[in-house]
Biopython code that builds the backbone (N, CA, C, O; Angstrom):
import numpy as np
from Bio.PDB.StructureBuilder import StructureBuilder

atoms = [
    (1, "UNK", "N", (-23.229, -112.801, 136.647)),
    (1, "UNK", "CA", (-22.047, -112.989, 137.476)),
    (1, "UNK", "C", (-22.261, -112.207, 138.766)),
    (1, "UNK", "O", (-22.516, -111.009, 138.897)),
    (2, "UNK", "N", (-22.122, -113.022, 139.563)),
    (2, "UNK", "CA", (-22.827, -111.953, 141.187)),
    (2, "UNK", "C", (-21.206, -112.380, 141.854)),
    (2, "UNK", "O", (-20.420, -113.306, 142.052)),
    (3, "UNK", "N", (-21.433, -110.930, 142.002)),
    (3, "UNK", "CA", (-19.952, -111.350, 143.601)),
    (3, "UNK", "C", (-20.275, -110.081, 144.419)),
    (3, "UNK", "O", (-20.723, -108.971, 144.132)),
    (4, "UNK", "N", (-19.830, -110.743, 145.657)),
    (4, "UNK", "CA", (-19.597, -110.468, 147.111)),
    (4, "UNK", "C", (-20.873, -108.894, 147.247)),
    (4, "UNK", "O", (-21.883, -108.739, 147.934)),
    (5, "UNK", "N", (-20.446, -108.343, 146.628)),
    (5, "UNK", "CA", (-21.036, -106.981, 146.911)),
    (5, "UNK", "C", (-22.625, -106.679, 146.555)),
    (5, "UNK", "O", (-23.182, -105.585, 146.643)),
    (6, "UNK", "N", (-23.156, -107.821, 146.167)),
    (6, "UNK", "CA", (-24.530, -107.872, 145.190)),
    (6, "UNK", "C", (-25.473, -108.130, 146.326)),
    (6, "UNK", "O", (-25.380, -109.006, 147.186)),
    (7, "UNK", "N", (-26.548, -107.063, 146.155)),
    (7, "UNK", "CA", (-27.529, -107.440, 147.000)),
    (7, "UNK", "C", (-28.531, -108.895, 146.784)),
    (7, "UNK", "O", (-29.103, -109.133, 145.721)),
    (8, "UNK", "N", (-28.597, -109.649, 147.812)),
    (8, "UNK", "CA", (-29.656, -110.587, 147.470)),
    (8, "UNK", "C", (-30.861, -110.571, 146.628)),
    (8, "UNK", "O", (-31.927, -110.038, 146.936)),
    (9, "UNK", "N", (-30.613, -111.169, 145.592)),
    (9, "UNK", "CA", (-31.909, -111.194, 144.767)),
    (9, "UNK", "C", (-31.448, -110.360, 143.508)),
    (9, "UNK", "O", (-32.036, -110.748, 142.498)),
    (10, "UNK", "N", (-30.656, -109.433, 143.302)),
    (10, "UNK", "CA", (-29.952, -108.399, 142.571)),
    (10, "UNK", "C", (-29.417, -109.478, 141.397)),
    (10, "UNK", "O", (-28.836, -110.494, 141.778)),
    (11, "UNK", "N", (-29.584, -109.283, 140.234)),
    (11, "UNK", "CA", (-29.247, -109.503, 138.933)),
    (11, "UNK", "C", (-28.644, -108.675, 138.345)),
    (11, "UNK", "O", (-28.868, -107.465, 138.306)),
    (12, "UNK", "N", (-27.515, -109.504, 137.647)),
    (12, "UNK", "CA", (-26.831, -108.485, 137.006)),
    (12, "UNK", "C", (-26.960, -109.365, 135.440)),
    (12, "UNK", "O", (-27.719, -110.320, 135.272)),
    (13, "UNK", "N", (-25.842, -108.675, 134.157)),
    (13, "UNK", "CA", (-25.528, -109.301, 132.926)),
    (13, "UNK", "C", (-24.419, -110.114, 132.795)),
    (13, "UNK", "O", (-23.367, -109.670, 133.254)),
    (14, "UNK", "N", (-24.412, -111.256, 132.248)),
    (14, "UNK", "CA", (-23.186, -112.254, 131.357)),
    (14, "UNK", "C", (-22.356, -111.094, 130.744)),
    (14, "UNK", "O", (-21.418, -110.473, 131.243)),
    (15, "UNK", "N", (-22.998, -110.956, 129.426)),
    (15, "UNK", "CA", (-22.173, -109.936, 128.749)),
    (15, "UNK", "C", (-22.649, -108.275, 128.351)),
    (15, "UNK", "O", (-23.477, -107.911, 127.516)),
    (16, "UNK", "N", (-21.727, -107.378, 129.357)),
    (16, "UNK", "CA", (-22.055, -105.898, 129.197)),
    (16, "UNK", "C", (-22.612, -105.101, 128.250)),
    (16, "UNK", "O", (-23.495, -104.245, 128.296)),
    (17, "UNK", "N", (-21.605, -105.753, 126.965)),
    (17, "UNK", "CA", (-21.467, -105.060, 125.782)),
    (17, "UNK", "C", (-23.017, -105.437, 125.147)),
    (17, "UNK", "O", (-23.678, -104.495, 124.709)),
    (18, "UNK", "N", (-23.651, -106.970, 125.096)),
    (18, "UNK", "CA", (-24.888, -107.285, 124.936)),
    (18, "UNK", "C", (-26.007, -106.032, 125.139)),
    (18, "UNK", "O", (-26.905, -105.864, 124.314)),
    (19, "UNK", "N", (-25.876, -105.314, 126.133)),
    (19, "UNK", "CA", (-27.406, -104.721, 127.341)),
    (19, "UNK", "C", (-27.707, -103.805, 125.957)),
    (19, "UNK", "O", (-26.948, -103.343, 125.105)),
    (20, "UNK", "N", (-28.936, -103.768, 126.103)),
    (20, "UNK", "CA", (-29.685, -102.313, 124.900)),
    (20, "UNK", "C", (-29.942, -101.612, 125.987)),
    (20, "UNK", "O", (-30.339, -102.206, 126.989)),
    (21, "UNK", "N", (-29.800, -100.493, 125.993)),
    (21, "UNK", "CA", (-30.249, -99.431, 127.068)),
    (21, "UNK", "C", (-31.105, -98.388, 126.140)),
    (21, "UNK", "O", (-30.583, -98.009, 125.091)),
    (22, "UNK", "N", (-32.335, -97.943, 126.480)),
    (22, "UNK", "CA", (-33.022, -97.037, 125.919)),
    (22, "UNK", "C", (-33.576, -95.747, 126.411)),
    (22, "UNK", "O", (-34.295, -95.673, 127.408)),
    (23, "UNK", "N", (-33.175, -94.605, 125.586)),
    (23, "UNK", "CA", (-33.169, -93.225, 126.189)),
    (23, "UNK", "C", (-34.774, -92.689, 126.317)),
    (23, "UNK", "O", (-35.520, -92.699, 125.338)),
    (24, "UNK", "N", (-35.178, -92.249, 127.577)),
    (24, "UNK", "CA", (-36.667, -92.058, 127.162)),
    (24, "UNK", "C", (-36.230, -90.321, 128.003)),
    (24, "UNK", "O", (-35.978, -89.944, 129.147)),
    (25, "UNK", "N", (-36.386, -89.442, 126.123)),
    (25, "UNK", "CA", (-36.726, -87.878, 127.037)),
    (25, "UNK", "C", (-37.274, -87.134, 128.066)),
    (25, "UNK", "O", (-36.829, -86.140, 128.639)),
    (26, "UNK", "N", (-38.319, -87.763, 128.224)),
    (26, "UNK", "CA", (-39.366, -87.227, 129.404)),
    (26, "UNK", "C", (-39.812, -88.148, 129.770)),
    (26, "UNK", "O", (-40.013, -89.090, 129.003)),
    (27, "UNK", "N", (-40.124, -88.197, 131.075)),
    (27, "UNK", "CA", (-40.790, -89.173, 132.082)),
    (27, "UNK", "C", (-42.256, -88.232, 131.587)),
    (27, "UNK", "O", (-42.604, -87.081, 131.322)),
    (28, "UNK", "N", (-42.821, -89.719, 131.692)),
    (28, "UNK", "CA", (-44.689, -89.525, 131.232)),
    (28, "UNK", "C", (-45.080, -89.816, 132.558)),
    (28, "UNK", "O", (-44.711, -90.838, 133.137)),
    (29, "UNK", "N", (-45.967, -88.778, 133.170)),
    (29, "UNK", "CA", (-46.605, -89.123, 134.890)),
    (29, "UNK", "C", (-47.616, -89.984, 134.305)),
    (29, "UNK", "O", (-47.714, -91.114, 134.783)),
    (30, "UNK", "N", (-48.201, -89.728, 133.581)),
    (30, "UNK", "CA", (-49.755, -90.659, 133.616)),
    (30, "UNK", "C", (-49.967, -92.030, 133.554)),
    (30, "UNK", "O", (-50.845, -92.862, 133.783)),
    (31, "UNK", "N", (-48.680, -91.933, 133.106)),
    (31, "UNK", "CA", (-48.479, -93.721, 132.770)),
    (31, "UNK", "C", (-47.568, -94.190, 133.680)),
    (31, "UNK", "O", (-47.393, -95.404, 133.780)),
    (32, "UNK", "N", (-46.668, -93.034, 134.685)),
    (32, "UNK", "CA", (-46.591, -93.289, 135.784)),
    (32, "UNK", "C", (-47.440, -94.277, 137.223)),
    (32, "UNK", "O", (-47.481, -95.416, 137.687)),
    (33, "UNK", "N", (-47.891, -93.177, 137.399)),
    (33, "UNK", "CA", (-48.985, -92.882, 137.979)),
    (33, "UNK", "C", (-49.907, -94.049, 138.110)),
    (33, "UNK", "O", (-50.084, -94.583, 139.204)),
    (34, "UNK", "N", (-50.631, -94.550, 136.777)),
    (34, "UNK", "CA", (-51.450, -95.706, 136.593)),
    (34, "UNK", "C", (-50.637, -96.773, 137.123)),
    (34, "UNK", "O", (-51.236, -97.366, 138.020)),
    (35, "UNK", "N", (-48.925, -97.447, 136.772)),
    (35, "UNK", "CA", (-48.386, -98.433, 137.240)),
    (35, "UNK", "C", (-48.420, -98.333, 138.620)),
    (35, "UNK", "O", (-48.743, -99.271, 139.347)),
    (36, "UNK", "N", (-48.007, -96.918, 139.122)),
    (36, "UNK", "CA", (-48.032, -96.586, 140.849)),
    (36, "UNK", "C", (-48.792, -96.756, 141.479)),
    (36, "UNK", "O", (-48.470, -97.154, 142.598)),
    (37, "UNK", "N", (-50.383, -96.554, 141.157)),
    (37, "UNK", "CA", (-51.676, -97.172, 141.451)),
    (37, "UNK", "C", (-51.653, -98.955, 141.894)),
    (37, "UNK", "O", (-51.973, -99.533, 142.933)),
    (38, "UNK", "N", (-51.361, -99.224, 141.174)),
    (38, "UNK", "CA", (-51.529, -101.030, 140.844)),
    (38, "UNK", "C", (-50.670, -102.024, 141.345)),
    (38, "UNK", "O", (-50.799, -103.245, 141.257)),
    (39, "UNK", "N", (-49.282, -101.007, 142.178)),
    (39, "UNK", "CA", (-48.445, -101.450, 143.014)),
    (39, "UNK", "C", (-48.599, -102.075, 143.949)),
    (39, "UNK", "O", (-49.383, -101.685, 144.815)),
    (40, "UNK", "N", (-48.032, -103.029, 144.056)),
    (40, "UNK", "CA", (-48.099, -104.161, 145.529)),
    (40, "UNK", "C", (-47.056, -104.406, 145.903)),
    (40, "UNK", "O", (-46.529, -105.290, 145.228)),
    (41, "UNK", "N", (-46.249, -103.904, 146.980)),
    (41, "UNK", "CA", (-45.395, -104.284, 147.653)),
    (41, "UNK", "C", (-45.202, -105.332, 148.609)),
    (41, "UNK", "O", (-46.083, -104.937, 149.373)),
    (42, "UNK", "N", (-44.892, -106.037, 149.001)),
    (42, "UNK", "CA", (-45.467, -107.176, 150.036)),
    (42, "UNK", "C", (-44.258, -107.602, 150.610)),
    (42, "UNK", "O", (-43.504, -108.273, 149.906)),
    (43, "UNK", "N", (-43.789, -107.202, 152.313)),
    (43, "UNK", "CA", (-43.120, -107.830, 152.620)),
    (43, "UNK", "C", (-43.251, -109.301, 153.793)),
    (43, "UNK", "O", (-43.227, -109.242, 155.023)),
    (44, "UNK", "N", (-43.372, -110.391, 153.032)),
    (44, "UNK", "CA", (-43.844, -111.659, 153.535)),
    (44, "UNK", "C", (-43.146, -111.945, 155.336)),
    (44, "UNK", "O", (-42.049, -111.419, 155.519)),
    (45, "UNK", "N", (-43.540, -112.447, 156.122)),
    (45, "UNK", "CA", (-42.768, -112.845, 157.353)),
    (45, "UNK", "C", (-43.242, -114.670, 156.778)),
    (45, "UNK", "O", (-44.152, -115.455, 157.044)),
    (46, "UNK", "N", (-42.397, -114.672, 156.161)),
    (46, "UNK", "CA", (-41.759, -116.315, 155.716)),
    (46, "UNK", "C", (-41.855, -117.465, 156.809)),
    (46, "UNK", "O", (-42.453, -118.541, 156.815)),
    (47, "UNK", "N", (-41.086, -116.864, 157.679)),
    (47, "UNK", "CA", (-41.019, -117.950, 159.349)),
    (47, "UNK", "C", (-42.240, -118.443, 159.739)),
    (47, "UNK", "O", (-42.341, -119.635, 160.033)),
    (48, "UNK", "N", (-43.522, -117.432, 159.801)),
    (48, "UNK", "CA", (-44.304, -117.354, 160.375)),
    (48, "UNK", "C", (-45.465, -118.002, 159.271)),
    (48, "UNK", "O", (-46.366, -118.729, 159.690)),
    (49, "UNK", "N", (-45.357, -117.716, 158.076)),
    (49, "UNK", "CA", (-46.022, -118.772, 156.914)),
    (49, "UNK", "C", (-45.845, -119.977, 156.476)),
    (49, "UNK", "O", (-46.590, -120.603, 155.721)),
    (50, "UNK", "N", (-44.363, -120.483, 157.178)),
    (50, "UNK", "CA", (-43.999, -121.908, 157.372)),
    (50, "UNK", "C", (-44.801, -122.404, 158.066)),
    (50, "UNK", "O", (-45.617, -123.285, 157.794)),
    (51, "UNK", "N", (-44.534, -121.620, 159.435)),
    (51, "UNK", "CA", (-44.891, -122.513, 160.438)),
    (51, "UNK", "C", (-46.737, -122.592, 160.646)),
    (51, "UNK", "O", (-47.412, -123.256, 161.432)),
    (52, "UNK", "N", (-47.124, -121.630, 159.599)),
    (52, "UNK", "CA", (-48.813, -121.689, 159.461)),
    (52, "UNK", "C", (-49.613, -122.927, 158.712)),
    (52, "UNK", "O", (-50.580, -123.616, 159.036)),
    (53, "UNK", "N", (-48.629, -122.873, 157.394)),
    (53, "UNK", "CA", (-48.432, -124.102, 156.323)),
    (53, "UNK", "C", (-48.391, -125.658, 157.498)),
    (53, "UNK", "O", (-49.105, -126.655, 157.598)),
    (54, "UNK", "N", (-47.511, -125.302, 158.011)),
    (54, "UNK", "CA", (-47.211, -127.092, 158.947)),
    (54, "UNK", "C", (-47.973, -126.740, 160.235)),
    (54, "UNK", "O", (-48.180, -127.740, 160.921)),
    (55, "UNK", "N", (-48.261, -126.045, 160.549)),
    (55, "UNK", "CA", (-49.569, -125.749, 161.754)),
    (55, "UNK", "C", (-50.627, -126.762, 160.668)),
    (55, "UNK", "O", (-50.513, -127.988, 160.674)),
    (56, "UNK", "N", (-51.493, -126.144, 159.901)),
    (56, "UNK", "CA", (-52.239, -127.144, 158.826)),
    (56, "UNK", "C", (-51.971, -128.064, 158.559)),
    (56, "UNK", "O", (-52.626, -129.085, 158.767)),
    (57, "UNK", "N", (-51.006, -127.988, 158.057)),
    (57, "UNK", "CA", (-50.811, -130.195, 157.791)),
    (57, "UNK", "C", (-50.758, -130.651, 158.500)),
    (57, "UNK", "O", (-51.104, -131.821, 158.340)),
    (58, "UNK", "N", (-50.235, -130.204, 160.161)),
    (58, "UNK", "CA", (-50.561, -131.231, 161.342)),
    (58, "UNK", "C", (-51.774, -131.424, 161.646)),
    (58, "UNK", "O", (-52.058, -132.534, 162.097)),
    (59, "UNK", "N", (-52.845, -130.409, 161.490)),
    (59, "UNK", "CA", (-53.748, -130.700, 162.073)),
    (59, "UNK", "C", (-54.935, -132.033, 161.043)),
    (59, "UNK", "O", (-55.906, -132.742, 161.303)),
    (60, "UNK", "N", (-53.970, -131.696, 159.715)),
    (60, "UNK", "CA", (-54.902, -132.396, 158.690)),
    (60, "UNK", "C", (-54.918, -133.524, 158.899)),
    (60, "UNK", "O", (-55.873, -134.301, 158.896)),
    (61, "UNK", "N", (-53.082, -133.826, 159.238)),
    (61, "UNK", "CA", (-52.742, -135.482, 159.528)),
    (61, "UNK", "C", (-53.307, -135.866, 161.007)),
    (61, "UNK", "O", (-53.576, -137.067, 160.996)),
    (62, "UNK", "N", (-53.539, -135.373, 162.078)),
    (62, "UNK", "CA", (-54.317, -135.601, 163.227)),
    (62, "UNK", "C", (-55.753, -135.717, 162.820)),
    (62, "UNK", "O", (-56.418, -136.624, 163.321)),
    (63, "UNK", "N", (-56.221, -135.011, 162.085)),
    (63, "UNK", "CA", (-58.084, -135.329, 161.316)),
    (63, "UNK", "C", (-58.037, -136.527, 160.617)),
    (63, "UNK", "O", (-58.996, -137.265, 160.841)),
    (64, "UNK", "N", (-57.131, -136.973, 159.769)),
    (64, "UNK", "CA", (-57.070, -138.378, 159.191)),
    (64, "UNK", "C", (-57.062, -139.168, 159.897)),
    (64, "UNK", "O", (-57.983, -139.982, 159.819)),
    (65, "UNK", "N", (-55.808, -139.380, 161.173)),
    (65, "UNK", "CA", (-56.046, -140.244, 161.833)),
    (65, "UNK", "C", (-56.978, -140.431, 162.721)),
    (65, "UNK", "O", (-57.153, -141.612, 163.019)),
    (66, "UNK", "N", (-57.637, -139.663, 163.244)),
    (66, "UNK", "CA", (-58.876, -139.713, 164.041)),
    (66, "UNK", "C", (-59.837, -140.583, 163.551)),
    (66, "UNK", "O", (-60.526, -141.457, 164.077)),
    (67, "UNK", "N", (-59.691, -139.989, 162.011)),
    (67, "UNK", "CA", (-61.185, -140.609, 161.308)),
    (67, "UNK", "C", (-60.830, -142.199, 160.813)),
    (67, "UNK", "O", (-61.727, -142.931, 160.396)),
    (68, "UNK", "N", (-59.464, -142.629, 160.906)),
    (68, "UNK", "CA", (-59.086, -143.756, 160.355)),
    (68, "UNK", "C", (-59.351, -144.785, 161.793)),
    (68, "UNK", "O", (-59.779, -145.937, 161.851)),
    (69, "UNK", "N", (-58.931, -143.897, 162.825)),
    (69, "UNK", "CA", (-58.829, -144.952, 164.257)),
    (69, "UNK", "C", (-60.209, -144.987, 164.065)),
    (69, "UNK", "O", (-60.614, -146.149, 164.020)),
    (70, "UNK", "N", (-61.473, -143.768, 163.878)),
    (70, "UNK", "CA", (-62.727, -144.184, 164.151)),
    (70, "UNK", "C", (-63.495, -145.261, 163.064)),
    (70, "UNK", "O", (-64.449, -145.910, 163.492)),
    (71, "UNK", "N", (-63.187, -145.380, 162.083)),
    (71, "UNK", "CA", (-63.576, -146.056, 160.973)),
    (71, "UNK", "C", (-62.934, -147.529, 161.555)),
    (71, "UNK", "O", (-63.775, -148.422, 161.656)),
    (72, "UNK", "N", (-61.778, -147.821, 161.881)),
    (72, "UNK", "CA", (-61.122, -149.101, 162.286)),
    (72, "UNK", "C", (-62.106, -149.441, 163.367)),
    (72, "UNK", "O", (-62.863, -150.409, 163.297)),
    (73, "UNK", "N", (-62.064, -148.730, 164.211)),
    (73, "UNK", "CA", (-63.059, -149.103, 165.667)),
    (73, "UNK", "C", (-64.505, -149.669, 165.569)),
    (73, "UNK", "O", (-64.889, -150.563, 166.323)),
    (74, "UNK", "N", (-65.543, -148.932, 164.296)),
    (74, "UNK", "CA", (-66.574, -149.218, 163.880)),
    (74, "UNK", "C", (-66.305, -150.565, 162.898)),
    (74, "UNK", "O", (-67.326, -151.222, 162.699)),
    (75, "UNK", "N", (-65.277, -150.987, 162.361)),
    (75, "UNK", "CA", (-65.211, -152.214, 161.936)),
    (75, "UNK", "C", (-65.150, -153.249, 162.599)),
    (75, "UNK", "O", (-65.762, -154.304, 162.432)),
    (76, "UNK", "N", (-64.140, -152.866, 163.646)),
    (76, "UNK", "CA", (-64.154, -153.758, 164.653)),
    (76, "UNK", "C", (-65.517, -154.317, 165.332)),
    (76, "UNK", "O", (-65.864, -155.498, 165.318)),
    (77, "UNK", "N", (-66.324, -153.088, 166.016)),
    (77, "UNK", "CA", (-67.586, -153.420, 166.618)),
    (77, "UNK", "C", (-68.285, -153.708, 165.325)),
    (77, "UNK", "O", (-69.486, -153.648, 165.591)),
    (78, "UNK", "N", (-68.167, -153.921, 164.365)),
    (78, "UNK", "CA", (-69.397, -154.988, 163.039)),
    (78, "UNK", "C", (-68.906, -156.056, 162.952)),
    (78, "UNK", "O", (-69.506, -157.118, 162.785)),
    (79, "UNK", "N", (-67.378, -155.835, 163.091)),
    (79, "UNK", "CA", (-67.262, -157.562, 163.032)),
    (79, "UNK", "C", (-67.600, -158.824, 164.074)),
    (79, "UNK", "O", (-67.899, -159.980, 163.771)),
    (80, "UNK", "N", (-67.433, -158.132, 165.612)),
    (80, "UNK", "CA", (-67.769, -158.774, 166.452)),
    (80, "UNK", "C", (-69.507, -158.842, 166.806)),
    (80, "UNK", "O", (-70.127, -159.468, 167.666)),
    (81, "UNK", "N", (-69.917, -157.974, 165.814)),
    (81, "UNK", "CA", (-71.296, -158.214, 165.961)),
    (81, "UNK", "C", (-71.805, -159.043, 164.746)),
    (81, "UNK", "O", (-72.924, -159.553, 164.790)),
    (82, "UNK", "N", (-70.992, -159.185, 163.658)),
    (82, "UNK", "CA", (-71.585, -160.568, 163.022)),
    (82, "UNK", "C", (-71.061, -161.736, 163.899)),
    (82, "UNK", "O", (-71.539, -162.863, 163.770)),
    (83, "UNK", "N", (-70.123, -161.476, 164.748)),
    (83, "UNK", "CA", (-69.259, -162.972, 165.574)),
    (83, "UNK", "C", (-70.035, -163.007, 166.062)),
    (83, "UNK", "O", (-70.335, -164.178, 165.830)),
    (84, "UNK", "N", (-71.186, -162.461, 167.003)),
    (84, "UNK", "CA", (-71.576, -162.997, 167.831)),
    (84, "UNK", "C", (-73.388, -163.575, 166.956)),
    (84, "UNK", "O", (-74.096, -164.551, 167.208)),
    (85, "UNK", "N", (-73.514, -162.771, 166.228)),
    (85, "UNK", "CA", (-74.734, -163.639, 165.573)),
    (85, "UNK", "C", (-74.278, -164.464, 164.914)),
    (85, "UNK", "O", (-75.250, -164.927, 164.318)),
    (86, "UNK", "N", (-73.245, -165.086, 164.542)),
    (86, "UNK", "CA", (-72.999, -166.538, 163.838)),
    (86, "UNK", "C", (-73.251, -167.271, 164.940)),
    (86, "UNK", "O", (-74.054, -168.204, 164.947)),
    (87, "UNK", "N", (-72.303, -166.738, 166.348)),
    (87, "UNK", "CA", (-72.200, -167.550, 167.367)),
    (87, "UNK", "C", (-73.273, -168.140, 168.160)),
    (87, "UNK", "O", (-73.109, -169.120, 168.887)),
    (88, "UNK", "N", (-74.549, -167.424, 167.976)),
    (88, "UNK", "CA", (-75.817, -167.346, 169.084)),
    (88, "UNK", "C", (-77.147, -167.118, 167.486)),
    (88, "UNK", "O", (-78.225, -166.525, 167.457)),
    (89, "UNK", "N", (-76.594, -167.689, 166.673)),
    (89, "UNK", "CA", (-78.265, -168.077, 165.707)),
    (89, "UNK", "C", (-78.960, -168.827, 166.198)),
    (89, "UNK", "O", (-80.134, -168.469, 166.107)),
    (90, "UNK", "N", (-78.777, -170.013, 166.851)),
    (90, "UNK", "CA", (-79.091, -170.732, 166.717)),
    (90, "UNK", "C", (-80.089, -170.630, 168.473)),
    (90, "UNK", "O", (-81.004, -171.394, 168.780)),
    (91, "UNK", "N", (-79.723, -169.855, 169.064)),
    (91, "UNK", "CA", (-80.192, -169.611, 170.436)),
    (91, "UNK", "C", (-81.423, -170.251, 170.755)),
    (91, "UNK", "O", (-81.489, -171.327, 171.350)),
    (92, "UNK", "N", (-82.779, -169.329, 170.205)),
    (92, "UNK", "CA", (-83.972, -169.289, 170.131)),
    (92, "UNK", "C", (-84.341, -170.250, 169.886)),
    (92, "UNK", "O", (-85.481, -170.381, 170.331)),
    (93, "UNK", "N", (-83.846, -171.459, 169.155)),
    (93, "UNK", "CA", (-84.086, -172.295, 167.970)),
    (93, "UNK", "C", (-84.170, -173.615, 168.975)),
    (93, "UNK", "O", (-84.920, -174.538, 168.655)),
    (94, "UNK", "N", (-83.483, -173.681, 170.049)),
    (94, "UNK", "CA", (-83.593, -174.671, 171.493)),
    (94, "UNK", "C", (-83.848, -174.216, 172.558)),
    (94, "UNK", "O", (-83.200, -174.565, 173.545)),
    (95, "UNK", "N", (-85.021, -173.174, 172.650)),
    (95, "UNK", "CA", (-85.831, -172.858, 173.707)),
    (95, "UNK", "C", (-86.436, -173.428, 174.106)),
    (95, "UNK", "O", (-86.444, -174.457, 173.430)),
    (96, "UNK", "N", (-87.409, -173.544, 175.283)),
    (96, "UNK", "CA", (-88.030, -174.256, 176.210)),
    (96, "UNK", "C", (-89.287, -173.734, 175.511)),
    (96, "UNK", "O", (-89.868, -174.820, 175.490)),
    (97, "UNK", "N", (-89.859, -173.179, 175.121)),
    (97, "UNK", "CA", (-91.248, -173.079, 174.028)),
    (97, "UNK", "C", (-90.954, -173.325, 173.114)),
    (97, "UNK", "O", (-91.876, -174.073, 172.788)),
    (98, "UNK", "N", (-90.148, -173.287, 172.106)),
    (98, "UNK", "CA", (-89.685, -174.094, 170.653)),
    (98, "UNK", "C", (-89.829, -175.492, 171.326)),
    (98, "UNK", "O", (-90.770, -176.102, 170.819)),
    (99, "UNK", "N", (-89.222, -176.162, 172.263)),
    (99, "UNK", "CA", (-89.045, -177.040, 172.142)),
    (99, "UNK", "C", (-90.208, -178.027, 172.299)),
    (99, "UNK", "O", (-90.523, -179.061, 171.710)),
    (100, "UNK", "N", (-90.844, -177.164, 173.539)),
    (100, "UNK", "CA", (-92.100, -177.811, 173.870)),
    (100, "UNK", "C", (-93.831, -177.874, 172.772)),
    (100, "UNK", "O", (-94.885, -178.502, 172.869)),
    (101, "UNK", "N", (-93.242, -176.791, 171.771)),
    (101, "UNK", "CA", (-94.155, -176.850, 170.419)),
    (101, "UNK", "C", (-93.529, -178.430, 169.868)),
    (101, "UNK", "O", (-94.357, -179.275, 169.527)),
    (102, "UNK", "N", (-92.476, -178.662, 169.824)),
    (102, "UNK", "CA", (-92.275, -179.382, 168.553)),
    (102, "UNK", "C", (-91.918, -180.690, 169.003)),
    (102, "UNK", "O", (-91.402, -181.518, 168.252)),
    (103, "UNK", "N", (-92.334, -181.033, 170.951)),
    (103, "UNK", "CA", (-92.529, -182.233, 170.990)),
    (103, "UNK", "C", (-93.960, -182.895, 171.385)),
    (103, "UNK", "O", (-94.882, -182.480, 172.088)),
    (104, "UNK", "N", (-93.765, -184.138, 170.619)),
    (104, "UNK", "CA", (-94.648, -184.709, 170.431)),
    (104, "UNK", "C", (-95.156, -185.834, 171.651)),
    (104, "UNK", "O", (-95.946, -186.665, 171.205)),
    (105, "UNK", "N", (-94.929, -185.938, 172.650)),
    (105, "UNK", "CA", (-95.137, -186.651, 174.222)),
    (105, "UNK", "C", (-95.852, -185.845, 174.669)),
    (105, "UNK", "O", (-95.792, -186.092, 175.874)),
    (106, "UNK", "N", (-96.639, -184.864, 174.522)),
    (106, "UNK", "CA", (-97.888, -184.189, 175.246)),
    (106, "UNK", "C", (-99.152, -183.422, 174.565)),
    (106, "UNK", "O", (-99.860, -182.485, 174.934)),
    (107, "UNK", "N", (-99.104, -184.430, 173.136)),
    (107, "UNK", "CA", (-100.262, -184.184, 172.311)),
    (107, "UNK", "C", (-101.249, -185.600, 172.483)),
    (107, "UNK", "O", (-101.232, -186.527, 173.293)),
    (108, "UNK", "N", (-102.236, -185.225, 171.125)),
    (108, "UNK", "CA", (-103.372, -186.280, 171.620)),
    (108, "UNK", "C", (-102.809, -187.948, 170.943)),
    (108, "UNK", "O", (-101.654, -188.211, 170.609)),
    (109, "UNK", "N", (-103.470, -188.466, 170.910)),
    (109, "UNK", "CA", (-102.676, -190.080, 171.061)),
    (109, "UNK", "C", (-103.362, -190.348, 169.385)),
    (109, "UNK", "O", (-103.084, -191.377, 168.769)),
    (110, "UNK", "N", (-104.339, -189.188, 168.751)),
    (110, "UNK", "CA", (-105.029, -189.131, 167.164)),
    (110, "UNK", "C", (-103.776, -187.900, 166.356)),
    (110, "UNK", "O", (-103.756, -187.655, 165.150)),
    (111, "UNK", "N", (-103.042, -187.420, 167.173)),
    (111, "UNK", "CA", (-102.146, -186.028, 166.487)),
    (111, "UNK", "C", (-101.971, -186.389, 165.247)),
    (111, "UNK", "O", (-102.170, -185.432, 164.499)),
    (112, "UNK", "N", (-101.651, -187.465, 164.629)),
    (112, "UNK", "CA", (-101.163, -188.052, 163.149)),
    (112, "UNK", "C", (-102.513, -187.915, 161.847)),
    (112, "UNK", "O", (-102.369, -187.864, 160.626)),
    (113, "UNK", "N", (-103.368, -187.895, 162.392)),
    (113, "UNK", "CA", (-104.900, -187.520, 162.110)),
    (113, "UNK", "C", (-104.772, -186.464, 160.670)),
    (113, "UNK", "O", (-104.988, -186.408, 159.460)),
    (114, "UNK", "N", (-104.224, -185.679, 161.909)),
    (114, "UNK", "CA", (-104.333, -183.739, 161.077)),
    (114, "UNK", "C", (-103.624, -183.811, 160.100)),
    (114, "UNK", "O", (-103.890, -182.835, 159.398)),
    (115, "UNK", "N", (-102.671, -184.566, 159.528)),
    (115, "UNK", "CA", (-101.677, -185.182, 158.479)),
    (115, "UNK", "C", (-102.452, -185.397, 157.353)),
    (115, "UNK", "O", (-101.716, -185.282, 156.373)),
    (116, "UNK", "N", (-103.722, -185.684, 156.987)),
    (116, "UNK", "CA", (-104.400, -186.481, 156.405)),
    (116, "UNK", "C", (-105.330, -185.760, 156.226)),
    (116, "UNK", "O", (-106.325, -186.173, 155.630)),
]
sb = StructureBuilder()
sb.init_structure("model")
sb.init_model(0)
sb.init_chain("A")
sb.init_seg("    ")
for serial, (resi, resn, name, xyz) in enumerate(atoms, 1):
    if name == "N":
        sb.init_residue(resn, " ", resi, " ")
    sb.init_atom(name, np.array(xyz, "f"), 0.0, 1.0, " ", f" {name:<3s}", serial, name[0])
structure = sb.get_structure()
């Protein structure tokens, strides 16, 4: 039950009568001492670990997209480079030396010969 006067974070009990409280005669230093050793106090600046946290994820989500625009872009230039070899296979294939190999108006008048 917390009211008005309770420090933040401060816990208290449901029921009073419940609490075991236990009497310890003497404080033991050594076993003090060892917990006092091993102490970590830490007071966090929260604001500033937010804004470190989302400093990072912006930069993560700016690295994704970079690498997504660059990956899209390199698809792009493969696709237009199979477009253009579908488009131009056939180029070479009606050249003016292809063509002039494979006609037959400036061979010998026996060419049908070599067939045989």
């Amino acid at each position: 039950m917390k009211d008005g006067s309770m420090a933040a974070g401060q816990v208290s009990f449901h029921n009073h009568k419940l609490v075991r409280k236990v009497f310890v005669p003497q404080r033991e230093n050594p076993i003090v001492n060892r917990l006092n050793k091993t102490r970590v106090e830490e007071f966090p600046d929260l604001r500033a670990e937010k804004e470190e946290y989302l400093k990072v994820q912006r930069s993560q989500e700016r690295k994704a997209r970079e690498e997504k625009k660059n990956r899209d872009k390199q698809e792009k230039r493969e696709r237009e480079q199979l477009k253009w070899q579908k488009d131009h296979a056939y180029d070479d294939l009606f050249s003016a030396e292809n063509m002039e190999a494979s006609n037959n108006q400036d061979r010998d008048a026996d060419f049908l010969d070599d067939f045989m």
